[in-house]
Every structure is written in C-alpha cells, then in structure tokens.
C-alpha positions as a printed Julia matrix, in Angstrom:
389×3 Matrix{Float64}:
 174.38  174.77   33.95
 173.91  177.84   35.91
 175.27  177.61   39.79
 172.94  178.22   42.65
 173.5   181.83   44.28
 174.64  181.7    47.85
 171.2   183.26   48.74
 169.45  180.79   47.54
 171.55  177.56   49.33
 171.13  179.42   52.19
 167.34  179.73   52.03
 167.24  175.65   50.8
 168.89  174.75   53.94
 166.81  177.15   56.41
 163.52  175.3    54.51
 165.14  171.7    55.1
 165.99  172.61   58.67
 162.57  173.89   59.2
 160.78  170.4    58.28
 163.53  168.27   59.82
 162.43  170.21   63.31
 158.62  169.75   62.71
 159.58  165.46   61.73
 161.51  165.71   65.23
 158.54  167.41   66.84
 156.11  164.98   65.57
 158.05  162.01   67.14
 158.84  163.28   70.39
 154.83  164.29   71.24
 152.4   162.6    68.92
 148.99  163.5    69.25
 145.81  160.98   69.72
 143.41  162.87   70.43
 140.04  162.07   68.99
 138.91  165.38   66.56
 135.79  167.94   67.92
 132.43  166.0    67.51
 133.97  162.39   66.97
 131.68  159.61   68.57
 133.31  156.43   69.16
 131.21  153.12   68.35
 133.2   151.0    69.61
 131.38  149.52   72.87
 133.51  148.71   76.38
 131.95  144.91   75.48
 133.84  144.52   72.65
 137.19  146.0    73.94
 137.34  144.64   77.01
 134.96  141.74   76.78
 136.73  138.9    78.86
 137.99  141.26   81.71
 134.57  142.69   82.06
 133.34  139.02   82.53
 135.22  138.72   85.53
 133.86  142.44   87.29
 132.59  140.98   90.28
 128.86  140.93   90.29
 126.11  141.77   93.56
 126.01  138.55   94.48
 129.65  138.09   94.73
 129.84  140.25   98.0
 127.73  139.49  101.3
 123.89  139.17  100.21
 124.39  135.17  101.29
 125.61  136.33  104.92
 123.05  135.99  108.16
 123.53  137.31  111.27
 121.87  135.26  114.14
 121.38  137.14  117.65
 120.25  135.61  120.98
 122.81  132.88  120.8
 123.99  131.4   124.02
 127.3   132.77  125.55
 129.85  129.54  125.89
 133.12  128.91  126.46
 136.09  127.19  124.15
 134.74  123.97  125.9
 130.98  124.07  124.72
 131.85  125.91  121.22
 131.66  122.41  119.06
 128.82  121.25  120.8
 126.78  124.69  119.93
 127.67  125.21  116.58
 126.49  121.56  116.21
 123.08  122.62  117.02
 123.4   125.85  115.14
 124.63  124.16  112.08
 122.26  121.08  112.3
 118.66  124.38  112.64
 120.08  126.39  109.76
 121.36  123.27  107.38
 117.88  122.32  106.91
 117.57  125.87  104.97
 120.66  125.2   102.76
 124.1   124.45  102.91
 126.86  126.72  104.78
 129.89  127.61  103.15
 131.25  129.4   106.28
 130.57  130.64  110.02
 132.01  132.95  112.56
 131.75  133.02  116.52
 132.72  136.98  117.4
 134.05  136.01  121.16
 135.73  138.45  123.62
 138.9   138.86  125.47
 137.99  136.06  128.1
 137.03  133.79  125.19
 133.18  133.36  125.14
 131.33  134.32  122.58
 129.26  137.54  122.27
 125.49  135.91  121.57
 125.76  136.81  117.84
 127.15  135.02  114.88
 127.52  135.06  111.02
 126.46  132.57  108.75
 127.3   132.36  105.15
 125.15  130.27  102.59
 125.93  129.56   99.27
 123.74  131.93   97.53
 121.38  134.51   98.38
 118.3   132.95   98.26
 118.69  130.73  101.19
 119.88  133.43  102.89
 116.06  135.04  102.51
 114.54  131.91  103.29
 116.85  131.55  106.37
 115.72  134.88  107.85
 112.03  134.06  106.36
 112.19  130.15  108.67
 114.47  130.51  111.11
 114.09  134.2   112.68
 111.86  133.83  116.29
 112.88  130.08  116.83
 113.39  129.41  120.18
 116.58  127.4   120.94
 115.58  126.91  124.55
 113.45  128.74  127.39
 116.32  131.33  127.37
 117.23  132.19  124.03
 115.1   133.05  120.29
 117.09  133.45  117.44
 116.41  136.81  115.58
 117.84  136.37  112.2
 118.62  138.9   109.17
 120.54  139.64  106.15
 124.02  141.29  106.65
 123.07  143.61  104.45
 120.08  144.85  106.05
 121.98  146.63  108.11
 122.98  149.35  105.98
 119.52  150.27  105.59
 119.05  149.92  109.43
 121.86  152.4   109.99
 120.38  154.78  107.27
 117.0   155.4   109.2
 117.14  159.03  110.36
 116.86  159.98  113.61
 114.01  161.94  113.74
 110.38  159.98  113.07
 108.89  161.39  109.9
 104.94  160.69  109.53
 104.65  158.62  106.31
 102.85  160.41  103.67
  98.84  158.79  103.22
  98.31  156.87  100.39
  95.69  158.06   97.75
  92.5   156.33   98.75
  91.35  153.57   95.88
  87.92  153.14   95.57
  86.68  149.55   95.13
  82.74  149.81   95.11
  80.47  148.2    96.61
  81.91  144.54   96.62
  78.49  142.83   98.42
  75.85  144.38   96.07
  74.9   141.49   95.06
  73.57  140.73   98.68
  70.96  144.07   97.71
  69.33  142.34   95.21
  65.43  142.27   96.0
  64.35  138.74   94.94
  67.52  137.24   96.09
  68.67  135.7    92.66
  72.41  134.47   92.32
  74.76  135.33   89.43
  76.67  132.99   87.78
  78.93  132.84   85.06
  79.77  131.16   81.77
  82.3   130.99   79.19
  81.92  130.79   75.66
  84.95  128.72   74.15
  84.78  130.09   70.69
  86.36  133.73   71.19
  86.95  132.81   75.11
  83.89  134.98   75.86
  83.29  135.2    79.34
  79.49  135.93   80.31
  78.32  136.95   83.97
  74.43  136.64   84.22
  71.86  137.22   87.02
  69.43  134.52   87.0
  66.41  135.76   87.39
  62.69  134.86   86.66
  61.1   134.3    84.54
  64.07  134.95   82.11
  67.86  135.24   83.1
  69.51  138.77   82.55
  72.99  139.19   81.12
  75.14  141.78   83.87
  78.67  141.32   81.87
  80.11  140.1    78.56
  84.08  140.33   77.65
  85.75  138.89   74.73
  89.23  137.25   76.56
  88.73  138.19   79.97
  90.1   135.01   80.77
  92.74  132.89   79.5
  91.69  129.99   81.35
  88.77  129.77   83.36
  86.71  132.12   86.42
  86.58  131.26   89.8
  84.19  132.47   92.5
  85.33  133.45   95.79
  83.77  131.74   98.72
  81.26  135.28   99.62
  80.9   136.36   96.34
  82.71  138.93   96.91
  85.29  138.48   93.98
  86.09  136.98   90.18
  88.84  135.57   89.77
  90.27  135.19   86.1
  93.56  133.52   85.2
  96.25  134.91   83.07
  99.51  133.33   81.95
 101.54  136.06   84.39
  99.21  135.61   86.9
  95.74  136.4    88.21
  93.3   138.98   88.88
  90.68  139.43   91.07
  87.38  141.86   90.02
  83.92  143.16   91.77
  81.63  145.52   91.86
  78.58  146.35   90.2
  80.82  147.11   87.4
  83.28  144.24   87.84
  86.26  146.39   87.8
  89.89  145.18   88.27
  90.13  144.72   92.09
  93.82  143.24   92.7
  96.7   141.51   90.27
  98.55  138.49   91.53
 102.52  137.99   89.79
 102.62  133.98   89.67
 103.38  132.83   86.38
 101.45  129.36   85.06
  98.91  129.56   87.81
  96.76  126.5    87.4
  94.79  126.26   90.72
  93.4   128.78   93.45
  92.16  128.76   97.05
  90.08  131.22   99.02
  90.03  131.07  102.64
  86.42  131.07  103.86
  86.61  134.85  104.96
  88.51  135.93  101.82
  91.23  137.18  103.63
  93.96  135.28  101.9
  94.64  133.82   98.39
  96.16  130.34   97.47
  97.82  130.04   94.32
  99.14  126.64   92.87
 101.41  126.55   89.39
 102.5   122.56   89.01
 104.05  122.85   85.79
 107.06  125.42   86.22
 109.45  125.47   83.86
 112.09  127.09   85.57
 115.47  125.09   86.15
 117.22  126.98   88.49
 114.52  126.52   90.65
 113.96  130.54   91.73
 109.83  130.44   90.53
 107.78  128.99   93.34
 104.85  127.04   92.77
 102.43  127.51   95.91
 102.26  131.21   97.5
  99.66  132.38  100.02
  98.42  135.56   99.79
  96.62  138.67  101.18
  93.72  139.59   99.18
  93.19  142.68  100.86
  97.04  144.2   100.09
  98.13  141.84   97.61
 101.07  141.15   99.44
 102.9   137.92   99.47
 102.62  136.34  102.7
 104.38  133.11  102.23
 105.5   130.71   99.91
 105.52  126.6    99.89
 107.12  123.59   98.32
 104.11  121.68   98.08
 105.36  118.51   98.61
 103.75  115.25  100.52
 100.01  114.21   99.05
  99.13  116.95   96.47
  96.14  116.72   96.96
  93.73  120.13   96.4
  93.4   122.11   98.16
  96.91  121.15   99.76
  95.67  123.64  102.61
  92.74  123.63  104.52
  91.46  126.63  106.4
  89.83  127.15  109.75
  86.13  128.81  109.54
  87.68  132.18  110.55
  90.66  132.32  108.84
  92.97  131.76  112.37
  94.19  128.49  111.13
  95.25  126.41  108.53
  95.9   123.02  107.83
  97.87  120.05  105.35
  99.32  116.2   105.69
 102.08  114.8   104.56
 102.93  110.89  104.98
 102.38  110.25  109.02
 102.13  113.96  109.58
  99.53  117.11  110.24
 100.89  120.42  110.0
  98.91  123.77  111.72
 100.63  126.98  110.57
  98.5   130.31  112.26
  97.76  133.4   110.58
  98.91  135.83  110.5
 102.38  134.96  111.45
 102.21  131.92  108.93
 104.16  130.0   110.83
 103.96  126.41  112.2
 101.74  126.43  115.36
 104.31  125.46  118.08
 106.96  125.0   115.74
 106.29  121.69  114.98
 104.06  119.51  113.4
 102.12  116.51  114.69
 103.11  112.99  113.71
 100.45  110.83  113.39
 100.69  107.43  111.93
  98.62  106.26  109.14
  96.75  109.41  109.06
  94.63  109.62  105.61
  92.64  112.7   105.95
  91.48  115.69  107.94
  88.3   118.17  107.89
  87.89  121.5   110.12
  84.46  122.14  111.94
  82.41  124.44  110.29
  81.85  126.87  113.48
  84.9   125.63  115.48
  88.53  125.68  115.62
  88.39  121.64  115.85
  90.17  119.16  113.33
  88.54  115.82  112.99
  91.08  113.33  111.1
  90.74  109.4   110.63
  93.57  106.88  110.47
  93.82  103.78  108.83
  93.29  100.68  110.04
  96.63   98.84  110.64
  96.71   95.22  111.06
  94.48   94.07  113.98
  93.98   97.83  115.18
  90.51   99.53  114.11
  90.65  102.72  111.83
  89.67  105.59  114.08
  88.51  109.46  113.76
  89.88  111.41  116.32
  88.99  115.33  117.16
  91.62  117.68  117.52
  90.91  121.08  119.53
  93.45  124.13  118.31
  95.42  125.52  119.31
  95.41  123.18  122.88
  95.82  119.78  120.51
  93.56  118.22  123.19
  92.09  115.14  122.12
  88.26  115.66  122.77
  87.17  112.32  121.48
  87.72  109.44  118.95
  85.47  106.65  117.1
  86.82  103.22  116.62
C-alpha cells in the first residue's frame, strides 16, 4: 500500500481542525432563532395556561371600594360608636370586607372614609342607595366609587361645549287625536304566523292601518295616551308610533313578561319573574324613561306581587307600593323614597291614588274588635285628611 505524502496529512489535519472548530462553535453559541416568515401556533393559553389563570383580573383591584364624605369629625373616644352607625346604613347594601377612618395628627378623623364590599356590584348599589342620606341635621353622606375618581381628575380644565346630537325624528305621535270622526284603533293578533294587525274602526266597515308577520313575540300593549305600541321581544321591548308605526325606543331586559306606563308616559315599568340567572346580576323590575330610554332605577320586587307592584300619581310626581304593614312613596325624578322612609301601617291591604290629586286613599283590615277603615293620605305632607270606619 502506497504511503500518504506529507502534503496530503497535512491538508487531512487542517480539514479535521477546521470542523472540530465549527463543532466547538456550535456548542458555545447555539442559535434558536425562529427562520424569516415562521408563524408560531402555539397560543400563550396553552403554554402558560395555569399561570395565566392566576393574572389578576378588574375586579381584583378597587372597583368594590366607596368613599363616603360628610362624615362627622370624632375623636378616638366616639370612633366605635360611629362606625357602628356607619356599618349598621351601608350593611343593609351588602356585606363589608374592610373600612378605613383617614384621621389627622390630633387624632380625629377627616369627614371621609373608605369602604370596601365584597364585590363590585354592591359597591354601585351603595353609591346608587346610600349617596344624599342624611345622617343628622349636620351631615349627608355623598357616596362614590373609588374609581370614579380617575375620571374626575381627567376632566380638563377648560369647559368644552358638548357637540349636539343629530336630531331623530319621531312623527307625529298624537295623530290619531286628528282623526275626523273620532274612531279608536285597536289591535289584534293572529296566532297562526304571530301576525299582528292594527285597525281603525271605523263605520260602517273597520279599516286595516298595519299588518306584520312577527312583530311580536308575545303580545302588544297600549300606552295609557295612545301615544305608543309596545311589543315584547325575548331581549327586551320596543316601543313604536306614528302614522307609520315606526320603531320609537328599545328597552334591554331580557324575559320581560309584564309592563307599566305611568299615566303621562313619562316612565316605563318592566317586570321579568322568571330569570334564570344564578348569580343573581339580571334584575327583574326596572323603571324607565320613555323619553331617553335611560334606566332610572331598578327593584327587587319583593312583598305582595301584586301588578302593577307600583302605582303612579296622576302626574307622574309620585309613586306608590305595599309590602306586609308598610306603604312606600318614592318621588320622581330623584326615585328615591319620599323622606327616606316608608310608612308603617298595620294591616294595610290596599291603596288607590286620586285621579286629579296627589292623595292616597288606603283601607286596613279589620282586626279583632277594631272596624276596617279607609283613610286619605295627602303627599307629600302625609296629613291625614279623613278616614271611614
């Protein structure tokens, strides 16, 4: 066998060095990058899956925190005695997980405090029940969310004139007051295709004004001037009117069942019984204004649900429900309890407003050997004008 020139050892070992340099290379910096255009499928979810369960979440921060102003000044000694009555106005709300007295150098505290429920949404209905009560002759609790105050302190300093909203034509919504012979409309449904049928019943034949297959899921109500047609849905409700009976105003209130106009069609009732919602977030009786659409208030409906749970005053000022031994006034358009409390009466059954007055006539029982009376009720005074035995 022939022997290997010198030449060519010497170029097999330069070659071997070579490639033992670019394996040492290699090792010291590998490289991971991803190649040009490479799109990774791989979603943060399924890498990181049980630490992204634990990113803290909205609600995990201060959205359940109040802060009350125009709360008495006091000393160490009158501290447990005031957060008694602090704790015992805004417990009724929901519970309190914790509370804080700011107090200065000399020890009293500053007239403003924190409170912190246990989740947001008695922190709304805090600010929503509790803001304007009046503790005593000398100080009203003004109430809001902690975190109102970011937007408070983003409001700039120089007044800009809002811009005017575009104008939405509704129509004439009392036409049907022009008619020349006076003749009323009314309106029927047809169950097979839920047809829903608007005629004008005139003389000597009646004259159909509107047919719509499924304008309604449910049924049509009237509103107390005519004014409006109102047709349930299973998100809600809508109001229409006009000649044409276009779409007037949509109400959000899923499983609506039962409605409520007040006698000057300013504001809405809604009523859904049946809610299927177990966290308890969906609320079953709102008020509302027609006009806006706005949500004025909500209700737990409680006591005798009997409908309408309220009862309105003849101009829309007032209005009215019992519970057991109780009559409650709330005043528009505040919609809050007239007073701030309610009326206990004992054995009361039922209550009817005056037609042309703001005067509630209600009738208790009889108990025992005392007569059943009906007693009249003048608001907002609560004088007692007269009673029948």
């Amino acid at each position: 066998m022939a022997k290997k020139k010198d030449s060519d050892k010497a170029s097999q070992n330069s070659d071997s060095n070579k490639q033992e340099k670019n394996e040492t290379n290699d090792d010291d910096e590998p490289n991971f990058s991803d190649p040009e255009g490479y799109v990774d499928s791989i979603t943060d979810e399924e890498l990181l899956g049980d630490i992204l369960k634990q990113k803290p979440k909205e609600t995990d921060g201060v959205e359940s925190v109040v802060v009350v102003d125009g709360v008495p000044q006091v000393g160490p000694e009158r501290l447990e005695k005031l957060s008694s009555v602090i704790s015992k106005i805004f417990r009724k709300v929901g519970p309190i997980v914790n509370e804080y007295y700011p107090k200065n150098e000399n020890g009293l505290t500053k007239g403003y405090i924190f409170l912190e429920y246990s989740n947001p949404n008695d922190a709304l209905e805090a600010v929503k029940l509790v803001n304007n009560h009046k503790l005593d002759k000398h100080h009203t609790f003004l109430v809001n969310l902690f975190t109102d105050f970011n937007k408070y302190e983003a409001i700039p300093d120089e007044w800009e004139a809002p811009e005017p909203q575009p104008y939405k034509e509704q129509g004439n919504l009392h036409y049907h007051l022009l008619e020349p012979d006076a003749f009323d409309q009314y309106c029927l449904i047809i169950a097979k295709d839920s047809t829903v049928q608007i005629w004008l019943n005139s003389s000597p034949e009646p004259i159909k004004l509107e047919d719509r297959v499924r304008w309604s899921e449910a049924y049509v109500n009237w509103s107390p001037l005519g004014s409006y047609i109102a047709t349930y849905h299973k998100k809600g409700l809508a109001l229409w009117g006009g000649p044409t009976f276009q779409q007037i105003m949509r109400f959000t209130h899923i499983g609506v069942q039962f409605i409520d106009f007040s006698p000057l069609e300013k504001y809405l009732v809604t009523y859904s019984p049946q809610v299927d919602d177990p966290q308890g977030d969906q609320k079953k009786l709102i008020i509302w204004d027609v006009r806006t659409g706005l949500e004025k208030r909500d209700f737990s409906p409680g006591g005798l649900n009997i409908w309408p749970i309220f009862r309105w005053s003849h101009d829309d000022k007032y209005f009215a429900r019992i519970s057991t031994d109780m009559l409650s006034v709330y005043e528009t358009p505040s919609f809050g309890l007239l007073d701030k409390k309610s009326i206990k009466i004992t054995g009361i059954r039922d209550f009817s407003w005056s037609p042309t007055d703001n005067v509630l006539a209600y009738w208790v029982a009889e108990d025992k050997d005392v007569p059943a009376r009906v007693t009249l009720l003048e608001i907002p005074s609560y004088v007692h004008s007269a009673w029948l035995g």
